[in-house]
C-alpha positions as CSV (number, residue, x, y, z in Angstrom):
1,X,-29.6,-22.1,-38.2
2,X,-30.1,-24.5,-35.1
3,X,-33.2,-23.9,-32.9
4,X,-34.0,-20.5,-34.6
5,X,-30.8,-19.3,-33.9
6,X,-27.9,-18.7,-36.1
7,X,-24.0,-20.6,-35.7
8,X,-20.9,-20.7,-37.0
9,X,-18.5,-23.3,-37.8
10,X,-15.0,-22.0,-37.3
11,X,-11.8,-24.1,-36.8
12,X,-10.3,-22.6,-33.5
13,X,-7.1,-23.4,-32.0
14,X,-7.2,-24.6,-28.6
15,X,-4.8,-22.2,-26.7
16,X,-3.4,-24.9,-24.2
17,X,-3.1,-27.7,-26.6
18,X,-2.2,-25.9,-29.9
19,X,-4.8,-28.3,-31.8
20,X,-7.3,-27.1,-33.9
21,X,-11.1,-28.4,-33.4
22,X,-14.1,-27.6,-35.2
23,X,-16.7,-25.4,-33.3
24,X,-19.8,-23.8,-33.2
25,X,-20.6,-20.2,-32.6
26,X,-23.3,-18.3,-31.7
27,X,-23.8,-15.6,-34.1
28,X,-25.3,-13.1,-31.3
29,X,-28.1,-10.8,-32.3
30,X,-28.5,-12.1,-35.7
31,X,-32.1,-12.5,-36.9
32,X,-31.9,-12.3,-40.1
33,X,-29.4,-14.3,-43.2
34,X,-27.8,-11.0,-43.8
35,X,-26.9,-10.2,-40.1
36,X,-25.7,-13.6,-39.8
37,X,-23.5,-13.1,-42.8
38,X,-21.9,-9.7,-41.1
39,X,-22.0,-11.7,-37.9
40,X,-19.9,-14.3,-39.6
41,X,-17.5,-12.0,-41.5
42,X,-16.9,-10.1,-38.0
43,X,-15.7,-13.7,-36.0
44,X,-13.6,-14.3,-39.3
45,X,-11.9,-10.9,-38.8
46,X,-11.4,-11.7,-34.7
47,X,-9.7,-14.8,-35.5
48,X,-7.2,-13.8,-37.8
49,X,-6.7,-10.6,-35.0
50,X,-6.5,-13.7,-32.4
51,X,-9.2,-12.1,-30.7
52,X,-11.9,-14.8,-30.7
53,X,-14.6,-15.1,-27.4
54,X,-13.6,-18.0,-25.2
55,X,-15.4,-21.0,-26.4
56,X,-15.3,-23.2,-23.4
57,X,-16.5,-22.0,-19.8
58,X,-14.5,-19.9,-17.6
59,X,-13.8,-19.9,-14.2
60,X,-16.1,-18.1,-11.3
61,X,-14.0,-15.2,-10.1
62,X,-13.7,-16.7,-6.5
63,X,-12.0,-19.9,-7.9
64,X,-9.5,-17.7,-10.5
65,X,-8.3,-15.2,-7.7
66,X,-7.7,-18.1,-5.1
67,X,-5.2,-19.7,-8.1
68,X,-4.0,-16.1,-8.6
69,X,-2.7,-15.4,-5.4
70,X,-1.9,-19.3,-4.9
71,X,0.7,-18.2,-7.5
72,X,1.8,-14.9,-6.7
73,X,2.1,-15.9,-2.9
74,X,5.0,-19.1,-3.7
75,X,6.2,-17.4,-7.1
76,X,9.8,-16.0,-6.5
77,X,9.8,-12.7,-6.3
78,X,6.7,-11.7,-7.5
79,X,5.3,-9.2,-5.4
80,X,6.3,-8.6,-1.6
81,X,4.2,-10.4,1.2
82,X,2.6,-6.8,2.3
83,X,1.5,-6.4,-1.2
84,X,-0.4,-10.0,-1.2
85,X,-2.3,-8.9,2.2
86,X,-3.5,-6.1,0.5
87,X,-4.4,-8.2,-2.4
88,X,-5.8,-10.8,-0.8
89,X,-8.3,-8.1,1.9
90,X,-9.5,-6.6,-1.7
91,X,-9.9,-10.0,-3.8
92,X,-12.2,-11.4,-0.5
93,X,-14.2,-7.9,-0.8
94,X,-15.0,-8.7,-4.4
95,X,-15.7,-12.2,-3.4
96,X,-18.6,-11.1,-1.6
97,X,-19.8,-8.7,-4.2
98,X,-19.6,-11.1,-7.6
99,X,-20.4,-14.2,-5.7
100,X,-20.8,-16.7,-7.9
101,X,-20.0,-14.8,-11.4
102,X,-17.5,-16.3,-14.1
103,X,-14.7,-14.3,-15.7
104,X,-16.2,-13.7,-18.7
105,X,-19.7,-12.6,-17.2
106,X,-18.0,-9.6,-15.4
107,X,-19.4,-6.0,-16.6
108,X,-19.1,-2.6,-16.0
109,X,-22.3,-2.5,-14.1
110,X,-21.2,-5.1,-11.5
111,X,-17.7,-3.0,-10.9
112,X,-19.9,0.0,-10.8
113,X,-22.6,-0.8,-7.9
114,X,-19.0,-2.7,-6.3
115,X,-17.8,1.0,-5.9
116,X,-20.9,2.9,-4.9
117,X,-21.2,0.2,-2.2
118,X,-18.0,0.5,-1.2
119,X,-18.4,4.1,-1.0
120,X,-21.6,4.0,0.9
121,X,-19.8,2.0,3.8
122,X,-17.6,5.0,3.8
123,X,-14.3,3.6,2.0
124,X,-12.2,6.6,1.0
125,X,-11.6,7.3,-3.2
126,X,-7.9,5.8,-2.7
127,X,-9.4,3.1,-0.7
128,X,-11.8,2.1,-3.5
129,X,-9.3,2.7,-6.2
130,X,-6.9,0.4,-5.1
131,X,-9.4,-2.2,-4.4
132,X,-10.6,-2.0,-8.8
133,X,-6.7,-2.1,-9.5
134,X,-6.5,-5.4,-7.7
135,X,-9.9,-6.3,-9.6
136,X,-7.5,-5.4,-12.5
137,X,-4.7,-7.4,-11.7
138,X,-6.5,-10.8,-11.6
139,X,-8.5,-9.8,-14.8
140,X,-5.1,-8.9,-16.7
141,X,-3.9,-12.7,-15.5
142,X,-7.0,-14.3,-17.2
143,X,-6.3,-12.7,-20.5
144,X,-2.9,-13.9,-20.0
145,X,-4.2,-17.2,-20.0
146,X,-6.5,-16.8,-22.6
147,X,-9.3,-16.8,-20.3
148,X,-10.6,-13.6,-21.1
149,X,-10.4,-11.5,-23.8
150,X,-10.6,-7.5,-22.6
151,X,-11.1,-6.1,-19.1
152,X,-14.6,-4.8,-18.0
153,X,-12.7,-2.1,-16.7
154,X,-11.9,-0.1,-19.6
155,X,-12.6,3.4,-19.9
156,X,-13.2,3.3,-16.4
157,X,-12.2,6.4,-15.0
158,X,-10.8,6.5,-10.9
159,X,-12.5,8.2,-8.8
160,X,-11.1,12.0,-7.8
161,X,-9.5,11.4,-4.2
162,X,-8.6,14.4,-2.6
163,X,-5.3,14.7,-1.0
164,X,-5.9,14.6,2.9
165,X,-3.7,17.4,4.3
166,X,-1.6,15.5,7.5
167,X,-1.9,17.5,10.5
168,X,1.6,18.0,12.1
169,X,2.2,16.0,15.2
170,X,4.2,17.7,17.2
171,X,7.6,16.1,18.9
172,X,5.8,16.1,22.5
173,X,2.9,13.7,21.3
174,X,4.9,11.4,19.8
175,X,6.8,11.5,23.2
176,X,3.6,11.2,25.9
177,X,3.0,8.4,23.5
178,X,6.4,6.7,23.9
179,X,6.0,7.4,28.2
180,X,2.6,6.0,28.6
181,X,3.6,2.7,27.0
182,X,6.1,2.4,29.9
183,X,3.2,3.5,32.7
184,X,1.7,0.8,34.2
185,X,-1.8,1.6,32.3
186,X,-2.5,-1.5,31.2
187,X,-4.2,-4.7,32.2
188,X,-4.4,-8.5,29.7
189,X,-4.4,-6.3,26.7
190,X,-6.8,-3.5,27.4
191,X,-6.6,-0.4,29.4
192,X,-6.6,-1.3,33.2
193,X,-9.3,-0.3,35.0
194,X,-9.6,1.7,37.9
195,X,-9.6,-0.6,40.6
196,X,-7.0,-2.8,38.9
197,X,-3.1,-3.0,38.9
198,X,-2.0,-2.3,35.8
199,X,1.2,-2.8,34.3
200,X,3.6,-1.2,31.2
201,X,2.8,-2.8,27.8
202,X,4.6,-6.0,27.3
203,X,6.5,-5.0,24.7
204,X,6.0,-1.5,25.8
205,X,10.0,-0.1,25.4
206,X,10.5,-2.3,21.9
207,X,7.1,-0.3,21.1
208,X,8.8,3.1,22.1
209,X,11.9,2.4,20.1
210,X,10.3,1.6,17.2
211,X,8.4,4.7,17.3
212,X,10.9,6.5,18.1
213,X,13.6,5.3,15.2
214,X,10.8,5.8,12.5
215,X,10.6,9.5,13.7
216,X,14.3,9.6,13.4
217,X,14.8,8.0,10.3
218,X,11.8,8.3,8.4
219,X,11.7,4.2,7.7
220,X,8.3,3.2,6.6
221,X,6.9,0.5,9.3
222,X,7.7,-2.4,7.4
223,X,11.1,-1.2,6.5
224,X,12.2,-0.7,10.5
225,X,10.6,-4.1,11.2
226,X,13.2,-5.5,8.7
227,X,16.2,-3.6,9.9
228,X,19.0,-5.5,11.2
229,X,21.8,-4.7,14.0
230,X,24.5,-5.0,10.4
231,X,22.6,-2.4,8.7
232,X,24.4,0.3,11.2
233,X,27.3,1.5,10.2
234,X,28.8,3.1,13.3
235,X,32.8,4.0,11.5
236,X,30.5,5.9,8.9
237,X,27.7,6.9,11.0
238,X,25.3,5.4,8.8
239,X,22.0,3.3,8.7
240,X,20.7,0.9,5.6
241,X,17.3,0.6,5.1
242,X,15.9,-1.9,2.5
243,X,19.4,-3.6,2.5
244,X,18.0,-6.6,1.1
245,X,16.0,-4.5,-1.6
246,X,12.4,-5.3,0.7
247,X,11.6,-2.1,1.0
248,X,8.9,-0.8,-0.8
249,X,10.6,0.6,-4.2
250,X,12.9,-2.7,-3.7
251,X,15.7,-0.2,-3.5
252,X,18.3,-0.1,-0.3
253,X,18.9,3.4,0.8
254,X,21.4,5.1,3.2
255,X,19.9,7.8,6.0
256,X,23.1,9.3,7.3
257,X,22.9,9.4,11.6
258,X,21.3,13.2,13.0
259,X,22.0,13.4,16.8
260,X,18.5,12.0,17.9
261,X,19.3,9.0,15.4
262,X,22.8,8.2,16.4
263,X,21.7,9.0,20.1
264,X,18.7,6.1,20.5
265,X,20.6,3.4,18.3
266,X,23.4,4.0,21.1
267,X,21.0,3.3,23.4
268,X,19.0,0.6,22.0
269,X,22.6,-1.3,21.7
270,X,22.6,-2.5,25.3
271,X,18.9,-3.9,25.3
272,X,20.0,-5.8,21.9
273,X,19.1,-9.3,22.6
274,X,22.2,-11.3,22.1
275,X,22.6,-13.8,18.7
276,X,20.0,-12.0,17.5
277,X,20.2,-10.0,14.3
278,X,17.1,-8.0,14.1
279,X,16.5,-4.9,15.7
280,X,13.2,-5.5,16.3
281,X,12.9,-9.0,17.1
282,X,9.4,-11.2,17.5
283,X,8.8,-12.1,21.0
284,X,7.3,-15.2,19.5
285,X,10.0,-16.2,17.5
286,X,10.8,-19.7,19.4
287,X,14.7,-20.9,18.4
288,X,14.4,-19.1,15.3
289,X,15.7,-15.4,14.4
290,X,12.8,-13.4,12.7
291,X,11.4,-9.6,12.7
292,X,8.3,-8.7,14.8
293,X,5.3,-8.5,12.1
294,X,3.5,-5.5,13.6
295,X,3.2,-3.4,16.6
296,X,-0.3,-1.9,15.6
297,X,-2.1,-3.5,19.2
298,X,0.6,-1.7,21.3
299,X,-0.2,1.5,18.9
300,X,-4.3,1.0,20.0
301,X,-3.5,0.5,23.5
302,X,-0.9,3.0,23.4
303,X,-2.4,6.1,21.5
304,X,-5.8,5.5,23.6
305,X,-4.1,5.9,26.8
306,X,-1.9,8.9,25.5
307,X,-6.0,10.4,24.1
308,X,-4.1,10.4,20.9
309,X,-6.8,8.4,18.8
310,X,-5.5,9.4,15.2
311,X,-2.0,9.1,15.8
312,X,-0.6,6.4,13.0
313,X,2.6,5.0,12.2
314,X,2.6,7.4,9.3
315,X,3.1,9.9,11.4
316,X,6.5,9.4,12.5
317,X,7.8,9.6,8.6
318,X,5.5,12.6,8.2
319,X,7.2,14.2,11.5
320,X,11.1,13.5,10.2
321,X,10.3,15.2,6.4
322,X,8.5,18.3,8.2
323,X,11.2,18.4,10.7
324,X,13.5,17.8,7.8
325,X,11.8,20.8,5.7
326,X,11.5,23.3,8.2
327,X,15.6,22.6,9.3
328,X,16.2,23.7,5.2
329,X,17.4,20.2,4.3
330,X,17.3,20.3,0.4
331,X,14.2,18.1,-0.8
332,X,16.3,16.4,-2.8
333,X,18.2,15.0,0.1
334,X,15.3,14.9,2.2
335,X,13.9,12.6,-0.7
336,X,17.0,10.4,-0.8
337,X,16.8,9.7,3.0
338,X,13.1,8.7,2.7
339,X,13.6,6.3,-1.0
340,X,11.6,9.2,-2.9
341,X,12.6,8.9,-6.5
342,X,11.3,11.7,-7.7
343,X,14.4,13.9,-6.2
344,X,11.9,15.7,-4.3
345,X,9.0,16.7,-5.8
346,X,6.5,14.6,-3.3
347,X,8.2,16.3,-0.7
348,X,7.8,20.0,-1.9
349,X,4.0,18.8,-3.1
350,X,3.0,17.3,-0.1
351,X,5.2,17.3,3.0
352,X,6.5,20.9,2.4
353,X,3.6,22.5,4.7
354,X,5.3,23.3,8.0
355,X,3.6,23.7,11.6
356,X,1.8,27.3,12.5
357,X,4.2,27.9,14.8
358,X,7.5,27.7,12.7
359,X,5.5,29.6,9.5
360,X,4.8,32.2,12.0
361,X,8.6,32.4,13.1
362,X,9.3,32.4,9.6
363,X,6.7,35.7,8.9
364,X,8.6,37.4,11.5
365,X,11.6,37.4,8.9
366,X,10.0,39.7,6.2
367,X,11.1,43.1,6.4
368,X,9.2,45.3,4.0
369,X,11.0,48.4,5.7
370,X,13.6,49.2,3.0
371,X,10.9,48.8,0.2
372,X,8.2,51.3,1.8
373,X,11.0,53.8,2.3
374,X,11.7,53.5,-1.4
375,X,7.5,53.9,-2.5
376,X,7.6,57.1,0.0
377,X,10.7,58.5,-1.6
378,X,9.3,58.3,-4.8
């Protein structure tokens, strides 16, 4: 007993070194000789399960994280560059909320208020979800590296997120949105105003092509940024997505050409900028060859002056399965197209519902005629 408190002396092996050094323990909650003892006899048992508390101080959680996605961001192949943004957005939220808070002094309560602030600010379930996996995924490091010794988040159950049914956008939206990027609407990156002379978005018809090849294709956005003029296949009439396995299952696919597919590559080919290899290339590239990283500005300016003000890149994808469904394309080639690998089952779950119109076409094609004749007979 030091101070009115009780210790242990246990000889612990450092994890980094491999040496062992003599230290002393706080026996936690032991008031009395006989606690200490059951105290005592509990640390023996963690130590020969290697599951000892950290003995020397841990990192705050803003410190860790920056190492962890210092790592992850020059490690080969670790996780893909849209992965890390998302990481990183979530890792500075929790900066905020744990401040100043070490590795080891992370609790349940503090990942608990993190979500009901989160919600309050109106952050969907997913949203919030994702945002405790990455919480997760740092935490899971530390115990790697012996910082740490369980997560905080066990037994911590998600929160129920329900499925948010997608609308279908119909082929003429997606097309007023492709003409109005062409209109002169628009003035130094805003809509012009009245008394102005406004002029077609800058990259206005590389915006409407890349709108209009995700509807064709179903490409998720990042996967048509990354496309390149030798993932066409004109002899077989086919185009490669996630050639270099970045796309987002790190699996290459092949979308075989429907008229509307085969039709705007043709015409894309004469605007292709020559010794370049991307489709899509960045206007800001300089002497060297690289993708354009996003095209969500043009998609603001664009949907606002088309009024379409919840119109997404999503969409497209969405329009091509539904399109795809309501043509009766098996899901399991629909899934194939798209990199599902479930052989379908997404696409029956969630991208089977069709547009009112076509399930009304469809109604017209029961005929209970035959049947009521039958009931009458009888």
């Amino acid at each position: 007993m030091r101070n009115g408190r009780y210790y242990a002396q246990l000889s612990i092996e450092d994890h980094e070194t491999g040496h062992k050094k003599v230290r002393r323990v706080p026996l936690e909650d032991a008031i009395t000789p006989a606690q200490a003892r059951d105290k005592m006899n509990d640390l023996l048992a963690s130590r020969r399960k290697g599951h000892l508390p950290i003995l020397k101080r841990t990192p705050k959680f803003s410190e860790y994280a920056d190492t962890y996605l210092e790592f992850h961001k020059h490690a080969k192949d670790a996780k893909k560059a849209s992965t890390m943004e998302t990481e990183e957005y979530a890792i500075d939220r929790w900066k905020e909320h744990l401040k100043d808070v070490r590795l080891n002094q992370i609790r349940p309560v503090l990942i608990n208020s993190f979500i009901a602030k989160r919600q309050k600010a109106g952050r969907s379930a997913r949203t919030v979800n994702l945002e405790v996996t990455v919480l997760r995924n740092v935490l899971n490091r530390a115990i790697d590296e012996k910082w740490i010794t369980q997560l905080p988040t066990q037994n911590l159950r998600p929160l129920k997120s329900a499925g948010r049914k997608r609308d279908f956008t119909p082929a003429t939206e997606i097309d007023r949105l492709c003409h109005v990027a062409l209109q002169p609407l628009f003035c130094e990156g805003r809509l012009a105003l009245a008394e102005e002379k406004g002029e077609p978005l800058q990259n206005g018809q590389q915006f409407a092509d890349y709108i209009r090849l995700m509807t064709y294709c179903g490409a998720r956005l990042a996967e048509t940024l990354r496309l390149r003029w030798s993932d066409i296949n004109w002899e077989k009439r086919q185009l490669t997505v996630g050639s270099e396995g970045n796309s987002k299952n790190r699996k290459w696919r092949v979308v075989d050409f429907n008229p509307e597919l085969e039709s705007l590559l043709k015409e894309m080919l004469p605007r292709r900028t020559p010794d370049l290899e991307w489709l899509f290339p960045s206007p800001r590239r300089g002497e060297k060859d690289h993708p354009a990283k996003t095209f969500r500005e043009s998609l603001i300016l664009a949907r606002t002056a088309a009024k379409l003000p919840k119109f997404g890149f999503h969409d497209c994808r969405h329009h091509f399965i539904s399109q795809c469904v309501m043509a009766g394309i098996d899901y399991m080639t629909i899934a194939r197209w798209v990199g599902h690998q479930d052989g379908g089952i997404l696409i029956g779950k969630v991208y089977g519902h069709l547009s009112n119109e076509h399930a009304q076409l469809q109604a017209q094609k029961l005929n209970f005629g035959d049947t009521n004749e039958q009931a009458k007979a009888q």
